[in-house]
C-alpha positions as CSV (number, residue, x, y, z in Angstrom):
1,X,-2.2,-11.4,-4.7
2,X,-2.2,-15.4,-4.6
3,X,-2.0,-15.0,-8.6
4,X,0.7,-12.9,-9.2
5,X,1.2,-13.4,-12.9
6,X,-2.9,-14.6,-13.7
7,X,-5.3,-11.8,-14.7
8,X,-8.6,-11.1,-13.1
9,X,-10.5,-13.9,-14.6
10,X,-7.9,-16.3,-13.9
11,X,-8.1,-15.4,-10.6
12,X,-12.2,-15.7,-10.5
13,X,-12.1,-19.1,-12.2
14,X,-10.1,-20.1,-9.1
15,X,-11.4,-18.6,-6.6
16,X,-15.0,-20.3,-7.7
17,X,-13.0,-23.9,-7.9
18,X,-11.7,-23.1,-4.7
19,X,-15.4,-22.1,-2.9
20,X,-13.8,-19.3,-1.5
21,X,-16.3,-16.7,-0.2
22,X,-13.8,-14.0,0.5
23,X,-11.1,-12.9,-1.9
24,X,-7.8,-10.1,-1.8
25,X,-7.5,-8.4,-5.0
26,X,-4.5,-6.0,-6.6
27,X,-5.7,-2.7,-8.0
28,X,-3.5,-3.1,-11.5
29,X,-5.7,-6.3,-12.1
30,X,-8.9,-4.7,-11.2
31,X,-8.2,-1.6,-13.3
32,X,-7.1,-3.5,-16.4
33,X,-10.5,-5.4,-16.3
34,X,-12.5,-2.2,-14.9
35,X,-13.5,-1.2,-11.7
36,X,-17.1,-1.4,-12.5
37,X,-17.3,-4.6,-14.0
38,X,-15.3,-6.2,-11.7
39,X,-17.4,-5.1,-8.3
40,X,-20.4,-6.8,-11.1
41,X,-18.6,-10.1,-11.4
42,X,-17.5,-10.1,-7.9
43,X,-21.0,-9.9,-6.8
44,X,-22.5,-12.2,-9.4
45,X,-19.9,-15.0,-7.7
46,X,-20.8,-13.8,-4.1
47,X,-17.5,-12.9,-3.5
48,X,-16.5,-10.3,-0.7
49,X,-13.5,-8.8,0.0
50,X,-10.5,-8.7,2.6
51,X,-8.5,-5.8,1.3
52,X,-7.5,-3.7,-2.0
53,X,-3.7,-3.5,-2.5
54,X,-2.7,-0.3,-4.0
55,X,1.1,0.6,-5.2
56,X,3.6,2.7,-2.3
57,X,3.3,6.1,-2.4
58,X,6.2,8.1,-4.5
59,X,7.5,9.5,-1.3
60,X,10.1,12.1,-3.1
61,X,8.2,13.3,-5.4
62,X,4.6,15.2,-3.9
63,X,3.9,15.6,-8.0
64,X,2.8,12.1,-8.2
65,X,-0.1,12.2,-5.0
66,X,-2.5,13.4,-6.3
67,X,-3.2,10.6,-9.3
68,X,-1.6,8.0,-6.7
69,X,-4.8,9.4,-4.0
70,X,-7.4,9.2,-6.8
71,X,-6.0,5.4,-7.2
72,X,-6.8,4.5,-3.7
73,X,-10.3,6.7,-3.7
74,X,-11.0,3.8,-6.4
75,X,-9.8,1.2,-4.3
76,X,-12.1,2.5,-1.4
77,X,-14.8,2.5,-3.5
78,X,-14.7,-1.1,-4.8
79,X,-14.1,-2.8,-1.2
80,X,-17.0,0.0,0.5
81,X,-19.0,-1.5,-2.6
82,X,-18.2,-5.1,-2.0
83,X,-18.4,-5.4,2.0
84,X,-14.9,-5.2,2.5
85,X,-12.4,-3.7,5.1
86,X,-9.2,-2.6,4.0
87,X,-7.5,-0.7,1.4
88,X,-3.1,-1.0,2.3
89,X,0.0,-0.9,0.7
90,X,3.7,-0.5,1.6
91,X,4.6,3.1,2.6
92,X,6.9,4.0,0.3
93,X,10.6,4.5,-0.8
94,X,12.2,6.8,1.7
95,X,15.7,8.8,1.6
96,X,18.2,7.3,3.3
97,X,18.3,8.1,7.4
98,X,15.6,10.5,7.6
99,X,12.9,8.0,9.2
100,X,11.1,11.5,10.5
101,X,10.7,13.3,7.3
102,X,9.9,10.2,5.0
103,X,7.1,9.8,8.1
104,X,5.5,12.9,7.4
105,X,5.6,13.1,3.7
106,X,3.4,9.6,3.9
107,X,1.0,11.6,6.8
108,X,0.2,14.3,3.9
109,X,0.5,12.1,0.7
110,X,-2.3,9.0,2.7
111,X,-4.1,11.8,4.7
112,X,-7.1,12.7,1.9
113,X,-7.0,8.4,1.2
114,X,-7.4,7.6,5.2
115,X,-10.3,10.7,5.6
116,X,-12.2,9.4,2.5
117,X,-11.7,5.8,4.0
118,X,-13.3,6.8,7.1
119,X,-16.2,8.3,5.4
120,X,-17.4,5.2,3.6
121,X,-15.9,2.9,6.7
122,X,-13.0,0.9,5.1
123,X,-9.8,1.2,6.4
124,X,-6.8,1.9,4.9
125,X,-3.4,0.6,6.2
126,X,-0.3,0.5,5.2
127,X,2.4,-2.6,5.6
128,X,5.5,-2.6,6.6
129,X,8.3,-4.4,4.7
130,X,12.2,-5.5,4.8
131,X,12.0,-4.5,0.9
132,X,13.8,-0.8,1.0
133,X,12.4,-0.3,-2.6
134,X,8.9,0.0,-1.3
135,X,9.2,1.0,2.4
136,X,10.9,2.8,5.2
137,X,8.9,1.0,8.1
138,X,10.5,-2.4,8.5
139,X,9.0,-3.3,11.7
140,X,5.9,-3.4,14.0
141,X,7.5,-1.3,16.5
142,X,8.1,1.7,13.8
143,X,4.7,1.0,12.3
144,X,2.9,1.8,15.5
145,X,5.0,5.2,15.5
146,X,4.0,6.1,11.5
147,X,0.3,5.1,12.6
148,X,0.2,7.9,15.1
149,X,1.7,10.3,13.1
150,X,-0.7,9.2,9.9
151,X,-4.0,7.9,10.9
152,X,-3.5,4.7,9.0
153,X,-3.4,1.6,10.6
154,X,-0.9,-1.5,10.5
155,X,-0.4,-4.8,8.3
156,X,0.3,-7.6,10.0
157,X,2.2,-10.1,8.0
158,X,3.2,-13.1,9.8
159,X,5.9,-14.0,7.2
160,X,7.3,-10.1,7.6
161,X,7.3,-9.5,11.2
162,X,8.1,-13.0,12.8
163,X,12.1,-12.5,13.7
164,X,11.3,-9.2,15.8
165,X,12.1,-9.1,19.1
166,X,9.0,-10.0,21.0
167,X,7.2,-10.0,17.8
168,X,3.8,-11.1,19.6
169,X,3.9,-9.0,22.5
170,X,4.3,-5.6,19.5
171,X,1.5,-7.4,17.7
172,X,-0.7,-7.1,20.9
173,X,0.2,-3.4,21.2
174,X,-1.1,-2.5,18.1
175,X,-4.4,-4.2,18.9
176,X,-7.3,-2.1,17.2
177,X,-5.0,-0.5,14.7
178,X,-4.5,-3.7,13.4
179,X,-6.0,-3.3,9.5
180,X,-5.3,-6.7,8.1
181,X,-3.5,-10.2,9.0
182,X,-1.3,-11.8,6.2
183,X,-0.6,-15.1,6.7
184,X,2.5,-17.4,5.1
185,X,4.9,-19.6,5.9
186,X,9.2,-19.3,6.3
187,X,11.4,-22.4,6.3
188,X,13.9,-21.5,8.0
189,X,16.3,-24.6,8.3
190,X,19.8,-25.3,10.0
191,X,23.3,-24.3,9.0
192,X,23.4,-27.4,7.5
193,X,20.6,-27.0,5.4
194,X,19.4,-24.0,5.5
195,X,15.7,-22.8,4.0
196,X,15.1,-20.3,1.5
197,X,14.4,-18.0,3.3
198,X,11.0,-16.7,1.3
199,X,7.7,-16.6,1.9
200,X,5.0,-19.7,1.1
201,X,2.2,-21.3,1.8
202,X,1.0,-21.8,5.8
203,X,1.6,-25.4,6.4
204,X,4.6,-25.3,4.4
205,X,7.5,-24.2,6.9
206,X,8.3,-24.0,10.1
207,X,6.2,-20.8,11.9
208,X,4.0,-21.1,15.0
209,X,1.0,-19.6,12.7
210,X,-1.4,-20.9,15.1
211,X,0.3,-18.3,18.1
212,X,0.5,-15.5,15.7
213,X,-3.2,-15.7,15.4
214,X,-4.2,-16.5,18.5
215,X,-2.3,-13.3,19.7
216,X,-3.9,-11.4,16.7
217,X,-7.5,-12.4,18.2
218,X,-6.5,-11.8,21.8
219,X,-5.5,-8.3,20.5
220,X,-9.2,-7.5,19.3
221,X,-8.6,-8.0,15.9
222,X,-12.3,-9.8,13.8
223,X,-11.1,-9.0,10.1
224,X,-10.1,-11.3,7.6
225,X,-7.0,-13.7,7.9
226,X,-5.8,-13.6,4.7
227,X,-3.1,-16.0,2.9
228,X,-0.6,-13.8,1.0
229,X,1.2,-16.1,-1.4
230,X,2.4,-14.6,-5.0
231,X,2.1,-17.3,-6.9
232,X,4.8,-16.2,-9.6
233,X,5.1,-18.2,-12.2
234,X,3.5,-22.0,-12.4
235,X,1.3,-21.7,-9.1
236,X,0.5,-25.6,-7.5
237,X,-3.0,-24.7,-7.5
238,X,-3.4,-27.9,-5.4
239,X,-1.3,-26.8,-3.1
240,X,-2.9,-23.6,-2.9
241,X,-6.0,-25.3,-2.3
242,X,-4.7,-27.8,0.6
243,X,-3.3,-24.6,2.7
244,X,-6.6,-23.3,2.6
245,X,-7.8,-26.3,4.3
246,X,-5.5,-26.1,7.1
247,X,-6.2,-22.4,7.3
248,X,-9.8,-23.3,7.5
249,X,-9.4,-25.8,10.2
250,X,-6.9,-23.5,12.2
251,X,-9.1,-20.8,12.5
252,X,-12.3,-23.3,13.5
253,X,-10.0,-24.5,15.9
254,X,-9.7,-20.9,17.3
255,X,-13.3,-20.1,17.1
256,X,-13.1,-17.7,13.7
Protein backbone atom coordinates (compact mmCIF):
# COMPACT_ATOMS: atom_id res chain seq x y z
CA UNK A 1 0.00 0.00 0.00
CA UNK A 2 3.14 2.40 -0.66
CA UNK A 3 0.95 3.75 -3.71
CA UNK A 4 -2.14 4.57 -2.28
CA UNK A 5 -3.65 6.59 -5.04
CA UNK A 6 -1.36 4.82 -8.27
CA UNK A 7 -2.97 1.78 -9.88
CA UNK A 8 -1.37 -1.60 -10.37
CA UNK A 9 0.88 -0.69 -13.20
CA UNK A 10 2.03 2.33 -11.51
CA UNK A 11 2.88 0.46 -8.87
CA UNK A 12 4.98 -2.30 -11.15
CA UNK A 13 6.74 0.44 -13.00
CA UNK A 14 8.11 1.40 -9.59
CA UNK A 15 8.67 -1.44 -8.03
CA UNK A 16 10.98 -2.48 -11.29
CA UNK A 17 12.81 1.18 -10.91
CA UNK A 18 13.14 0.42 -7.46
CA UNK A 19 14.85 -3.48 -7.91
CA UNK A 20 12.62 -4.53 -5.42
CA UNK A 21 12.20 -8.36 -5.39
CA UNK A 22 9.37 -8.56 -2.91
CA UNK A 23 6.31 -6.36 -3.17
CA UNK A 24 2.81 -5.82 -0.68
CA UNK A 25 -0.20 -5.45 -2.79
CA UNK A 26 -4.10 -4.20 -1.91
CA UNK A 27 -6.75 -6.49 -3.24
CA UNK A 28 -9.03 -3.42 -4.83
CA UNK A 29 -5.89 -2.86 -7.16
CA UNK A 30 -5.33 -6.35 -7.91
CA UNK A 31 -9.05 -6.97 -8.76
CA UNK A 32 -9.48 -3.92 -10.94
CA UNK A 33 -6.54 -5.16 -13.06
CA UNK A 34 -7.46 -9.01 -12.59
CA UNK A 35 -6.38 -11.56 -10.34
CA UNK A 36 -5.06 -13.67 -13.07
CA UNK A 37 -3.12 -11.31 -14.95
CA UNK A 38 -1.72 -9.82 -12.26
CA UNK A 39 -0.02 -13.20 -10.53
CA UNK A 40 1.28 -13.25 -14.78
CA UNK A 41 2.90 -9.82 -14.54
CA UNK A 42 4.00 -10.39 -11.07
CA UNK A 43 5.87 -13.35 -12.19
CA UNK A 44 7.12 -12.10 -15.51
CA UNK A 45 8.98 -9.16 -13.14
CA UNK A 46 10.07 -11.88 -10.58
CA UNK A 47 8.22 -10.31 -8.04
CA UNK A 48 7.16 -12.21 -4.77
CA UNK A 49 4.98 -11.30 -2.23
CA UNK A 50 4.83 -10.17 1.56
CA UNK A 51 1.15 -10.03 2.20
CA UNK A 52 -2.39 -9.40 0.38
CA UNK A 53 -4.43 -6.68 2.17
CA UNK A 54 -7.98 -7.34 2.12
CA UNK A 55 -10.93 -4.78 3.48
CA UNK A 56 -12.30 -5.31 7.57
CA UNK A 57 -14.88 -7.58 7.91
CA UNK A 58 -18.56 -6.01 8.23
CA UNK A 59 -18.77 -7.12 11.72
CA UNK A 60 -22.69 -6.22 12.27
CA UNK A 61 -23.84 -7.41 9.52
CA UNK A 62 -23.11 -11.68 8.99
CA UNK A 63 -25.11 -10.84 5.38
CA UNK A 64 -22.01 -9.39 3.97
CA UNK A 65 -19.35 -12.75 4.89
CA UNK A 66 -19.85 -14.69 2.70
CA UNK A 67 -18.75 -12.37 -0.55
CA UNK A 68 -16.28 -10.58 1.98
CA UNK A 69 -14.70 -14.68 2.56
CA UNK A 70 -14.77 -15.33 -1.20
CA UNK A 71 -12.52 -11.97 -1.35
CA UNK A 72 -9.93 -13.28 0.84
CA UNK A 73 -10.15 -17.00 -0.78
CA UNK A 74 -8.78 -14.75 -3.79
CA UNK A 75 -6.31 -13.11 -1.91
CA UNK A 76 -5.05 -16.65 -0.70
CA UNK A 77 -4.81 -17.72 -3.92
CA UNK A 78 -2.66 -15.00 -5.48
CA UNK A 79 0.04 -14.89 -2.61
CA UNK A 80 -0.15 -19.26 -2.38
CA UNK A 81 0.48 -18.58 -6.25
CA UNK A 82 3.14 -16.08 -5.91
CA UNK A 83 5.31 -17.52 -2.89
CA UNK A 84 3.95 -15.41 -0.39
CA UNK A 85 2.94 -15.52 3.38
CA UNK A 86 0.20 -13.51 4.42
CA UNK A 87 -3.17 -12.44 3.65
CA UNK A 88 -4.42 -9.54 6.83
CA UNK A 89 -6.53 -6.78 7.33
CA UNK A 90 -8.00 -4.73 10.20
CA UNK A 91 -10.69 -6.72 12.13
CA UNK A 92 -13.44 -4.73 11.81
CA UNK A 93 -15.95 -2.04 13.08
CA UNK A 94 -17.22 -3.28 16.36
CA UNK A 95 -20.34 -2.03 18.65
CA UNK A 96 -19.47 0.04 21.13
CA UNK A 97 -18.25 -1.88 24.68
CA UNK A 98 -18.83 -5.31 23.72
CA UNK A 99 -14.99 -6.27 23.09
CA UNK A 100 -16.31 -10.13 23.58
CA UNK A 101 -19.10 -10.32 21.18
CA UNK A 102 -17.32 -8.17 18.34
CA UNK A 103 -14.46 -11.07 19.13
CA UNK A 104 -16.51 -13.77 18.21
CA UNK A 105 -18.40 -12.49 15.36
CA UNK A 106 -14.69 -11.96 13.68
CA UNK A 107 -13.85 -15.98 14.95
CA UNK A 108 -16.98 -17.05 12.61
CA UNK A 109 -16.87 -14.41 9.85
CA UNK A 110 -12.33 -15.21 9.30
CA UNK A 111 -12.84 -18.90 10.43
CA UNK A 112 -13.47 -20.51 6.58
CA UNK A 113 -10.59 -17.56 5.32
CA UNK A 114 -7.93 -18.84 8.16
CA UNK A 115 -8.93 -22.97 7.34
CA UNK A 116 -8.47 -22.34 3.60
CA UNK A 117 -5.28 -20.35 4.50
CA UNK A 118 -3.90 -23.22 6.22
CA UNK A 119 -4.63 -25.55 3.42
CA UNK A 120 -2.55 -23.84 0.74
CA UNK A 121 0.06 -22.59 3.76
CA UNK A 122 -0.40 -18.70 3.74
CA UNK A 123 -1.32 -17.10 6.69
CA UNK A 124 -3.87 -14.86 7.26
CA UNK A 125 -3.72 -12.17 10.01
CA UNK A 126 -5.41 -9.51 11.04
CA UNK A 127 -4.00 -5.90 12.33
CA UNK A 128 -4.83 -4.10 14.98
CA UNK A 129 -5.45 -0.35 14.65
CA UNK A 130 -6.27 3.07 16.80
CA UNK A 131 -8.76 3.72 13.74
CA UNK A 132 -12.32 2.69 15.46
CA UNK A 133 -13.77 2.74 11.85
CA UNK A 134 -11.98 -0.38 10.99
CA UNK A 135 -11.18 -2.08 14.26
CA UNK A 136 -11.93 -3.08 17.77
CA UNK A 137 -8.35 -4.48 18.68
CA UNK A 138 -6.22 -1.39 19.29
CA UNK A 139 -3.39 -3.07 20.95
CA UNK A 140 -0.92 -6.04 20.92
CA UNK A 141 -2.11 -7.14 24.28
CA UNK A 142 -5.88 -7.51 22.98
CA UNK A 143 -4.60 -8.93 19.61
CA UNK A 144 -2.98 -11.86 21.32
CA UNK A 145 -6.50 -12.47 23.15
CA UNK A 146 -8.64 -12.20 19.55
CA UNK A 147 -5.79 -14.62 18.08
CA UNK A 148 -6.79 -17.36 20.58
CA UNK A 149 -10.15 -16.99 20.16
CA UNK A 150 -9.84 -16.87 16.06
CA UNK A 151 -6.91 -18.76 14.74
CA UNK A 152 -5.58 -15.74 12.94
CA UNK A 153 -2.43 -14.36 13.74
CA UNK A 154 -1.10 -10.71 14.57
CA UNK A 155 0.19 -7.57 12.58
CA UNK A 156 2.86 -5.99 13.90
CA UNK A 157 3.03 -2.37 12.92
CA UNK A 158 5.75 -0.54 14.38
CA UNK A 159 4.15 2.91 13.67
CA UNK A 160 0.68 1.41 15.46
CA UNK A 161 1.90 -0.41 18.48
CA UNK A 162 5.02 1.75 19.57
CA UNK A 163 3.41 3.93 22.65
CA UNK A 164 2.11 0.58 24.47
CA UNK A 165 3.27 -0.12 27.67
CA UNK A 166 6.16 -2.44 27.21
CA UNK A 167 5.47 -2.57 23.67
CA UNK A 168 8.54 -4.93 22.92
CA UNK A 169 8.21 -7.29 25.71
CA UNK A 170 4.04 -7.89 24.12
CA UNK A 171 5.78 -8.11 20.70
CA UNK A 172 7.98 -11.01 22.19
CA UNK A 173 4.85 -12.74 23.53
CA UNK A 174 3.24 -13.06 20.43
CA UNK A 175 6.33 -14.64 18.91
CA UNK A 176 5.15 -17.34 16.22
CA UNK A 177 1.80 -15.76 15.80
CA UNK A 178 3.41 -13.01 14.58
CA UNK A 179 2.00 -12.83 10.59
CA UNK A 180 3.69 -9.74 9.32
CA UNK A 181 6.06 -6.67 10.47
CA UNK A 182 5.00 -3.19 9.15
CA UNK A 183 7.55 -0.87 9.43
CA UNK A 184 7.25 3.36 9.50
CA UNK A 185 8.30 6.03 11.09
CA UNK A 186 6.43 8.73 14.01
CA UNK A 187 7.90 12.22 14.67
CA UNK A 188 6.98 12.77 17.57
CA UNK A 189 8.47 16.15 18.73
CA UNK A 190 8.30 18.44 21.94
CA UNK A 191 5.60 20.66 23.28
CA UNK A 192 7.23 23.19 21.58
CA UNK A 193 7.19 21.75 18.41
CA UNK A 194 5.32 19.09 18.31
CA UNK A 195 5.34 16.30 15.17
CA UNK A 196 2.48 15.35 13.26
CA UNK A 197 1.82 12.75 14.70
CA UNK A 198 1.33 10.34 11.39
CA UNK A 199 2.94 7.72 10.03
CA UNK A 200 6.13 7.97 7.31
CA UNK A 201 8.90 6.72 6.03
CA UNK A 202 11.65 4.69 8.47
CA UNK A 203 14.49 7.08 8.71
CA UNK A 204 12.17 9.84 8.78
CA UNK A 205 11.23 10.31 12.67
CA UNK A 206 12.22 9.54 15.76
CA UNK A 207 11.48 5.50 16.51
CA UNK A 208 14.11 2.95 17.69
CA UNK A 209 13.16 0.81 14.43
CA UNK A 210 16.32 -1.02 14.72
CA UNK A 211 14.96 -2.51 18.54
CA UNK A 212 11.54 -3.20 17.18
CA UNK A 213 13.12 -5.57 14.80
CA UNK A 214 15.68 -6.92 16.62
CA UNK A 215 12.93 -7.91 19.25
CA UNK A 216 10.68 -9.15 16.20
CA UNK A 217 13.70 -11.63 15.22
CA UNK A 218 14.50 -12.62 18.72
CA UNK A 219 10.75 -13.50 18.92
CA UNK A 220 11.16 -16.13 15.95
CA UNK A 221 9.72 -14.21 13.48
CA UNK A 222 11.68 -14.91 9.34
CA UNK A 223 8.82 -13.21 7.23
CA UNK A 224 9.02 -10.18 5.34
CA UNK A 225 9.70 -6.67 7.03
CA UNK A 226 7.61 -4.71 5.13
CA UNK A 227 7.56 -0.67 4.80
CA UNK A 228 3.90 0.47 4.98
CA UNK A 229 3.78 4.02 3.80
CA UNK A 230 0.42 5.31 1.75
CA UNK A 231 1.77 7.44 -0.35
CA UNK A 232 -1.54 9.64 -0.84
CA UNK A 233 -1.25 12.05 -3.10
CA UNK A 234 2.30 13.25 -4.80
CA UNK A 235 4.51 10.37 -3.33
CA UNK A 236 8.56 11.58 -3.19
CA UNK A 237 9.46 8.54 -5.03
CA UNK A 238 13.03 9.40 -4.08
CA UNK A 239 12.33 9.40 -0.85
CA UNK A 240 10.60 6.26 -1.08
CA UNK A 241 13.59 4.88 -2.65
CA UNK A 242 16.31 6.20 0.04
CA UNK A 243 14.23 4.52 3.09
CA UNK A 244 14.51 1.39 1.36
CA UNK A 245 18.23 1.73 1.49
CA UNK A 246 18.35 2.19 5.08
CA UNK A 247 15.82 -0.55 5.45
CA UNK A 248 18.15 -2.69 3.39
CA UNK A 249 21.17 -1.87 5.40
CA UNK A 250 19.28 -2.26 8.81
CA UNK A 251 18.24 -5.49 8.25
CA UNK A 252 22.04 -6.66 6.84
CA UNK A 253 23.08 -5.15 9.86
CA UNK A 254 20.82 -7.68 11.73
CA UNK A 255 21.69 -10.59 9.68
CA UNK A 256 18.12 -10.67 7.43
Amino acid sequence: MATFDWTFEQDLEFWSRAGLRCVGLWDRKVEAFGFDRAIDELRRHDLSLSCVIFGPFTLLDPSCWDDERASVLRCIDVVQALGGGAVYSPPGKGAFDSWDENAARYAEAVAPCVAYGASRGVRVAFEPTLRPQMSFVHNLRDSLDLADKSGADVVVDIGNCYTERDVRQWIRRTGERIGLVQVSDVTIGTMATPGAGTRGLPGSGELPIEEFLRTAIAAGYAGPFEIEFLGVGNVDQDAVLASLDRMDAMLHRLGV
